[in-house]
N, C-alpha and C positions, 0 to 999 in steps of 0.2 A: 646758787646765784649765777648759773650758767646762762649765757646769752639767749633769751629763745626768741623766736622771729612770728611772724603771721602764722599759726592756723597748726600751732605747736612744730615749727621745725627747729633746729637748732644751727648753731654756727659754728665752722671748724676755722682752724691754722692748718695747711698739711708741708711737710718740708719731704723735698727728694735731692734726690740731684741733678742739674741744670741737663744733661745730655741722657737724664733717664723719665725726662718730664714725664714726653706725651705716655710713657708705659704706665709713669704712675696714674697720671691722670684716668687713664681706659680702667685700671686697677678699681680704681676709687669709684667711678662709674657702674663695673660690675657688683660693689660690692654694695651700696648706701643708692636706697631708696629716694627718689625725686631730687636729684641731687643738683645744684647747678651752682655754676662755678664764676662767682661772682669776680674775682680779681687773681691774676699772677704776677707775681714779681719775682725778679731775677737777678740775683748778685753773687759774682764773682764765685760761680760754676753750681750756684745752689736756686731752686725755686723755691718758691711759697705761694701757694692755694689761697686763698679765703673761699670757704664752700660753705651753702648752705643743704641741709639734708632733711628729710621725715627723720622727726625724734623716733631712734631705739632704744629698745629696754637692753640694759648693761651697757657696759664700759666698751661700748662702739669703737673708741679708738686705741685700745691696748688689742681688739681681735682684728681691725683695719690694719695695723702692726706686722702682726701675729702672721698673716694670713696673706697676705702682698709681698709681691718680691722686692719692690722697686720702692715705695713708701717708706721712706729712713724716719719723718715724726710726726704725730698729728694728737692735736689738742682740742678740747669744747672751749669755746672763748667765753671768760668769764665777766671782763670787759673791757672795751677799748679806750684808749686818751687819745686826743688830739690836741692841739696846738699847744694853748695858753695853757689847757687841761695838763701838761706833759710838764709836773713839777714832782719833786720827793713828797710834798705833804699829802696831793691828791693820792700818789701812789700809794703810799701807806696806807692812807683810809679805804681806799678802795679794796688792796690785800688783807685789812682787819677784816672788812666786812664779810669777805672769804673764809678767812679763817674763824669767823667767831660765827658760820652759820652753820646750821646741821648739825649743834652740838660738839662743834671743831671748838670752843675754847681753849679746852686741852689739852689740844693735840699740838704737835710737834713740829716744825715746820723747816725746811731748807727753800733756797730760791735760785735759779736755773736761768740765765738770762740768754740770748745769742740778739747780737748787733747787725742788722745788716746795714742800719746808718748810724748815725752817733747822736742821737735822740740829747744824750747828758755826755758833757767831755768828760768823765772818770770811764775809765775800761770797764770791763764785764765783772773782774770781781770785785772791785771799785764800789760799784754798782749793788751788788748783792750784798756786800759787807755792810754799808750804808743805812740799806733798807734793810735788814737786817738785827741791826742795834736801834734802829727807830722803833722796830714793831717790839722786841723786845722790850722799850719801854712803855710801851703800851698793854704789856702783860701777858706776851705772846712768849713761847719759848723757841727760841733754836736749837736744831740739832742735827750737825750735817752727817752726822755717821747711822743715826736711827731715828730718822726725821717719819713721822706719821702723813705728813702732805706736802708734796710737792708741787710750791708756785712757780708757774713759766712764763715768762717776760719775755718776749720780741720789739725788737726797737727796729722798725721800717720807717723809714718818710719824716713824719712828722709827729708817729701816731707809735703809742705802746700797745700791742696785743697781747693780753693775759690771761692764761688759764691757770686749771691745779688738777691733781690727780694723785689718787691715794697711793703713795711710794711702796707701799707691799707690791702693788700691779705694774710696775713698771721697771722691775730691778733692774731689765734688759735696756732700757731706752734711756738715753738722757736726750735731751735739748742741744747740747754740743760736745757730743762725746770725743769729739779732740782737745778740748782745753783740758779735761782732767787729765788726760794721756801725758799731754805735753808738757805738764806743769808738774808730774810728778818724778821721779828718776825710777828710770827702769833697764832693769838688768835684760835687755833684750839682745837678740844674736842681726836681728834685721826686722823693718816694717812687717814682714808677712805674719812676724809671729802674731800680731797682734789680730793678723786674719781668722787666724785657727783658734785663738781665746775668744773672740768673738762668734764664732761657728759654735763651739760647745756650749757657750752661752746660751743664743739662741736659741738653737735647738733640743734644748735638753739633757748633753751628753750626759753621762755622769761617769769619770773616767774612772772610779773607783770599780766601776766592772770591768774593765778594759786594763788586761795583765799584758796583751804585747798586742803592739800596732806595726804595720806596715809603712816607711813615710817613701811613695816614690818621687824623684825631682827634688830629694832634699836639700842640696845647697841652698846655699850655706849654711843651714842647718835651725832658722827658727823654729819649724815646725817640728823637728826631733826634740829642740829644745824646751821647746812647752809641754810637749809629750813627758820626757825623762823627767824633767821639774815635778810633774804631777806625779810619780813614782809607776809608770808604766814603761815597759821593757821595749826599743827599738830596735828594730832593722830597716834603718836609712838606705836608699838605693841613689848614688847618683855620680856620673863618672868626676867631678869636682869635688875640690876638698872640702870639709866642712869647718865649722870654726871650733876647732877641738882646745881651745882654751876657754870656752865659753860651756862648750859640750863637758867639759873633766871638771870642773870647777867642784860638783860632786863627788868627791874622792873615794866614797862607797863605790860610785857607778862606776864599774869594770868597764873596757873600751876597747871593742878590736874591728879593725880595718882588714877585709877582706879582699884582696885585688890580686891581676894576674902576674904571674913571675917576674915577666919583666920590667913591672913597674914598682917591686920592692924595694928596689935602695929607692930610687925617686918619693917613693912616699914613706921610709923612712926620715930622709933630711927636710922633707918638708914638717913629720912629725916634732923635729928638732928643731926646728924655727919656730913653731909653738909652744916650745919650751915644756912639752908635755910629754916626754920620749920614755918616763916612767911610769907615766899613768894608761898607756895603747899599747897594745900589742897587735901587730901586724901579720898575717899569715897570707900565703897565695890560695888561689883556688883548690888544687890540687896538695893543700897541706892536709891529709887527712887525720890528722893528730888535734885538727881544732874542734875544743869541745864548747860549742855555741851557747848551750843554756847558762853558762857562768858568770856571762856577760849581760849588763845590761843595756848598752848599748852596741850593736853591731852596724858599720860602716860597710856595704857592698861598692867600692869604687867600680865601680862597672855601669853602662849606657844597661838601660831596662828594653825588653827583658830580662832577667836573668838566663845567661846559656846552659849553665851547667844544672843538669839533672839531677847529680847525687846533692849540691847542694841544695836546692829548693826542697827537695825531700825531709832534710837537716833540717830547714828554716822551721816546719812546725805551720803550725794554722795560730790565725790570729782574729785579732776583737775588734779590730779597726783598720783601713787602707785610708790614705791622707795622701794625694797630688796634686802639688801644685806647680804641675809641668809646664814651660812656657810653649806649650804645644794647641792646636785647634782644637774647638771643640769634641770634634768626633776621633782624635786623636787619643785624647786624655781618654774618652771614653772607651774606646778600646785599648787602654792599658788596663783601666777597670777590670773591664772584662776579661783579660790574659791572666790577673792574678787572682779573679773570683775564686781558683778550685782552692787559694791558700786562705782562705774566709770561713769561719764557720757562721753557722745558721747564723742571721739576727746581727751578721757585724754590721758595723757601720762604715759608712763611703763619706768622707767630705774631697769634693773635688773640687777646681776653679775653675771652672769657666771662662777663658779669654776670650774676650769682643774683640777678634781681628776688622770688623766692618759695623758697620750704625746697623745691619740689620737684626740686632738682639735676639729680638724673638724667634729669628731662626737659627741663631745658633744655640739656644735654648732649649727648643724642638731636637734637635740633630743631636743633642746630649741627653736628651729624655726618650729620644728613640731608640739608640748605641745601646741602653741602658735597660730598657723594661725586660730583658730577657732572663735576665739576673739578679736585676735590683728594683725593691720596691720601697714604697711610703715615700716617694721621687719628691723634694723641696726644694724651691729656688730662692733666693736672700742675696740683694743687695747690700755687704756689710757696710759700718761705715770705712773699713782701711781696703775695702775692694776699690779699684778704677775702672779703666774699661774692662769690667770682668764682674762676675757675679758668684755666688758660692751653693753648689749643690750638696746637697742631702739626702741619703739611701741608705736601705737597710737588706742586706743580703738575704735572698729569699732560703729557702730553707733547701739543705745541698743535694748536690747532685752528682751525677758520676764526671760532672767537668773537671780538667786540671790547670792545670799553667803550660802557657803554650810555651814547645820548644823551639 
């Protein structure tokens, strides 16, 4: 029951983010055939598309997704309400008639709203719960943990925009992947973490191959902390402390802090204000008695590079390099690249990208350039917990006689 238009084209929803429009937009135009861009609207730092395109075969907008940096959602509209049209009983019947074609009787359904006006005063899950228990009496099943189709509701102006798409294809996307975040409690160390859950996502990680990672720029420590949670072995580099009550909380996962001489009592009484001074163990640089692989969590309190030689040697090669230095693009990039030689073939890069200036796409470039000498299968993604910054994706090309620079 998808919207089609004159001469078989079809209609989208596409949502980005308000200061990453026009990239989506050019996006959306490289990718979807005759495409023209009937209306944009803009609330409160978010746009929305109405596009209409030449009909393609497959699910056009899970590879539109897929395959765009800047493109956070986009929907086939299945159809629109207006005015008087904009009541629960039209709603529902028009969501039956969705559900009950193509053989969807039996299928299983959740519903996905985001507001950018207030179409109905009940909030969004107000909203979905509602229509929800209606459609269920109508002989529809709910089920939001293994729902077979997912309906998406947009409330703009005056007017509902609604699509659906079959929830196997879309595990990675939701319609407003902040409300389930926010609504639910999470045992997080800071917002980034949820940069680097979303990166893995995306992109396919699958951490269960990934036995020890590199995190450079750790503070305060979400992205160790998502790492270690998943049961891969870290070594955090960053001259700040990290939140090692949040970090120990795993009482298997051994913890030691590696810093120079003179800052050992200093980061032991800090380790004591965290209440964790039995679960860390501390050693200096030059402690040669520390045996590394024991641990699964190792803390280098040190500005990166690392200087000392015998310990990078110690450190071992790894499966993964994760930075998210609050440094420029071409910055980050060449930390990349100083710790390539501790990479073996095939690891994986997520780095962040900071937008110091509106001009993106060249600091996009500047990071894809830093970058191709070492690293390849180069992705860019707009997460949704990215701001001005974007999240790249690389895979260490296969090794060479580079090392870590001293």
């Amino acid at each position: 029951m998808h919207k089609t238009t004159a001469r078989g084209r079809m209609k989208y929803a596409v949502i980005s983010g308000q200061r990453f429009a026009d990239l989506a937009e050019k996006e959306l135009g490289q990718m979807l055939n005759g495409i023209e861009f009937e209306k944009k609207i803009q609330r409160n730092g978010t746009s929305l598309f109405l596009i209409t395109a030449a009909k393609t075969e497959g699910d056009v907008c899970e590879k539109v997704m897929r395959k765009t940096a800047f493109v956070d959602f986009m929907m086939q509209i299945d159809f629109t309400l207006k005015g008087k049209g904009c009541s629960y009983e039209n709603l529902q019947d028009k969501i039956a008639c969705v559900l009950a074609g193509k053989n969807k009787e039996s299928a299983t359904f959740k519903i996905e709203t985001k507001r950018f006006d207030p179409v109905f005063e009940e909030n969004a899950k107000s909203i979905e719960v509602k229509l929800g228990t209606g459609l269920e009496r109508k002989g529809f099943v709910a089920d939001l943990a293994k729902s077979d189709i997912i309906v998406y509701l947009v409330f703009i102006a005056d007017s509902i925009i609604a699509g659906h798409a079959i929830a196997s294809l879309r595990s990675n996307y939701a319609l407003d992947k902040f409300r389930g975040i926010n609504s639910s409690e999470q045992n997080k160390v800071n917002r980034a973490e949820f940069k680097l859950e979303e990166a893995v996502e995306f992109f396919g990680i699958d951490l269960k191959k990934v036995n020890a990672a590199l995190d450079i720029g750790a503070a305060p420590g979400g992205w160790t902390h998502y790492l270690t949670d998943s049961g891969v072995k870290v070594v955090a580099i960053d001259n700040a402390f990290l939140d090692y009550r949040k970090l120990c909380a795993n009482k298997e996962n051994k913890t030691l802090v590696i810093t120079d001489r003179n800052n050992t009592q200093e980061t032991k009484k800090a380790i004591e204000k965290f209440g964790v001074k039995n679960q860390v163990a501390i050693k200096s640089f030059d402690d040669k008695s520390a045996e590394l692989s024991e641990y699964g969590l190792i803390h280098i309190k040190s500005n990166f590079p690392v200087r000392n030689f015998d310990m990078k040697k110690k450190l071992g090669t790894f499966d993964m390099l994760t930075i998210d230095a609050n440094t420029q693009a071409v910055e980050s990039s060449n930390i990349a690249n100083d710790f390539a030689g501790l990479l073996k073939s095939g690891a994986v890069l997520i780095l962040t990208i900071k937008f110091g200036t509106r001009n993106f796409e060249r600091h996009i470039e500047t990071a894809k350039k830093a970058l191709k000498g070492k690293y390849g299968s180069i992705r860019i993604k707009k997460l949704p917990h990215n701001r001005r910054e974007a999240t790249l994706f690389a895979v260490r090309k296969n090794g060479d006689a580079d090392t870590v620079d001293e």
